[in-house]
C-alpha positions as CSV (number, residue, x, y, z in Angstrom):
1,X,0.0,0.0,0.0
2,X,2.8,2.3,1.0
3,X,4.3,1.7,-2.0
4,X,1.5,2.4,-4.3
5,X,0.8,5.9,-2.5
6,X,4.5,6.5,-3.5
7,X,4.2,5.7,-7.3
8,X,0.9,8.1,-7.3
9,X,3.4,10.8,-5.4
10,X,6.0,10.4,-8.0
11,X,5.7,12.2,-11.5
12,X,8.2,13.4,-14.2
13,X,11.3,12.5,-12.1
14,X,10.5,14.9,-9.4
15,X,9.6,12.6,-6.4
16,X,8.4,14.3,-2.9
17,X,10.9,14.9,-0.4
18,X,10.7,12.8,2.4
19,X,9.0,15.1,4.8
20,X,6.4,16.1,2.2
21,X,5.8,12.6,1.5
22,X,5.4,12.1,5.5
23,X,2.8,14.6,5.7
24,X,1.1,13.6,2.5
25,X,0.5,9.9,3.2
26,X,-0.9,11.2,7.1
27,X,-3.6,13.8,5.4
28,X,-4.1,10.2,3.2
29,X,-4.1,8.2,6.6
30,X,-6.3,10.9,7.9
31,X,-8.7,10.4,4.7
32,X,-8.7,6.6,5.5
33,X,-9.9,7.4,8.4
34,X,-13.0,8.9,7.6
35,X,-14.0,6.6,5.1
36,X,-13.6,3.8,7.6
37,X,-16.0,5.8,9.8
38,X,-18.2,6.2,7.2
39,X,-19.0,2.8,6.5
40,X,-19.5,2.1,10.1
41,X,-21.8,4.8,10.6
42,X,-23.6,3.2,7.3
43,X,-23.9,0.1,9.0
44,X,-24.9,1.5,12.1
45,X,-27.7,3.2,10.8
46,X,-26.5,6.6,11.7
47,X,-28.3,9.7,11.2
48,X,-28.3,11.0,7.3
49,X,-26.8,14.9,8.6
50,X,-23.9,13.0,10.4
51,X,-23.6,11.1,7.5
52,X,-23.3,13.9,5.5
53,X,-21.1,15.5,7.6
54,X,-18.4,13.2,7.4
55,X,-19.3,12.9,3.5
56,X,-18.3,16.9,3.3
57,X,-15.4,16.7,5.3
58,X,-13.6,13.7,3.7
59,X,-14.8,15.1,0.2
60,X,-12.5,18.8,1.8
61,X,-10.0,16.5,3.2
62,X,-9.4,15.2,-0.8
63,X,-9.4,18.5,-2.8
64,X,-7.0,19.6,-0.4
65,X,-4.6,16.8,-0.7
66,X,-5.4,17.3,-4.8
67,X,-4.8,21.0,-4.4
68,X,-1.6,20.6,-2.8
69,X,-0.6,17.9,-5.7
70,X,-1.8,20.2,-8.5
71,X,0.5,23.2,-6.6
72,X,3.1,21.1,-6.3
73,X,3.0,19.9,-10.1
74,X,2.6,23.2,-11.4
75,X,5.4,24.4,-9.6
76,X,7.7,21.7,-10.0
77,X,7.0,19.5,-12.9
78,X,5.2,22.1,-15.3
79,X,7.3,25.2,-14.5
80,X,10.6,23.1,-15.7
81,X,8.9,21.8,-18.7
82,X,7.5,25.8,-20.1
83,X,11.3,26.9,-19.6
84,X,12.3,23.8,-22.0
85,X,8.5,24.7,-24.1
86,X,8.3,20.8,-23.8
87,X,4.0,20.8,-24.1
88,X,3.0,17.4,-23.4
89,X,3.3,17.7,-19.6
90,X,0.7,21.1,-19.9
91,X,-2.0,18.8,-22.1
92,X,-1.4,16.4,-19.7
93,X,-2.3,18.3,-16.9
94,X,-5.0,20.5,-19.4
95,X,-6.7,16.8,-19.5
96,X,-7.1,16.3,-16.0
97,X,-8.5,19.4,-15.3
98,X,-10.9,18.8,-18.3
99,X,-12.4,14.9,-15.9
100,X,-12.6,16.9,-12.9
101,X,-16.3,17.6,-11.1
């Protein structure tokens, strides 16, 4: 699992530095978390506004962690690539943005 969550941190060559990867993969512990609690609050029956609660939070809790990937990438990855006016990495990113909702 660990190592999957640092295959998704790694693009273009540029890989997180350890201590951002440390606090990346405890927002995603964090994230785990809640969805765990989710599920048991499903089972349990619990109240639809707590339910939706936790919904909103863990659905906060992910744009953040995309927000701080996207920031990251544009700064790192895409920022190298406009000085070198080496496209594909802009599309690329121009295509996520294009599946997101």
């Amino acid at each position: 699992r660990e190592e999957s969550l640092e295959i998704i941190l790694e693009h273009a060559g540029k890989v997180f530095s350890p201590e951002e990867k440390k606090k990346m993969c405890a927002r995603v512990k964090r994230i785990e978390g809640q969805i765990k609690t989710l599920e048991k609050m499903i089972e349990r029956d619990a109240p639809c506004v707590e339910v939706m609660r936790l919904i909103n939070s863990a659905t906060g809790a992910l744009k953040g962690l995309l927000t701080k990937v996207v920031t990251d990438h544009l700064n790192g990855c895409i920022s190298s690539v406009i000085s070198k006016k080496d496209a594909a990495l802009v599309d690329e990113l121009s295509d996520f943005f294009k599946t997101l909702k």
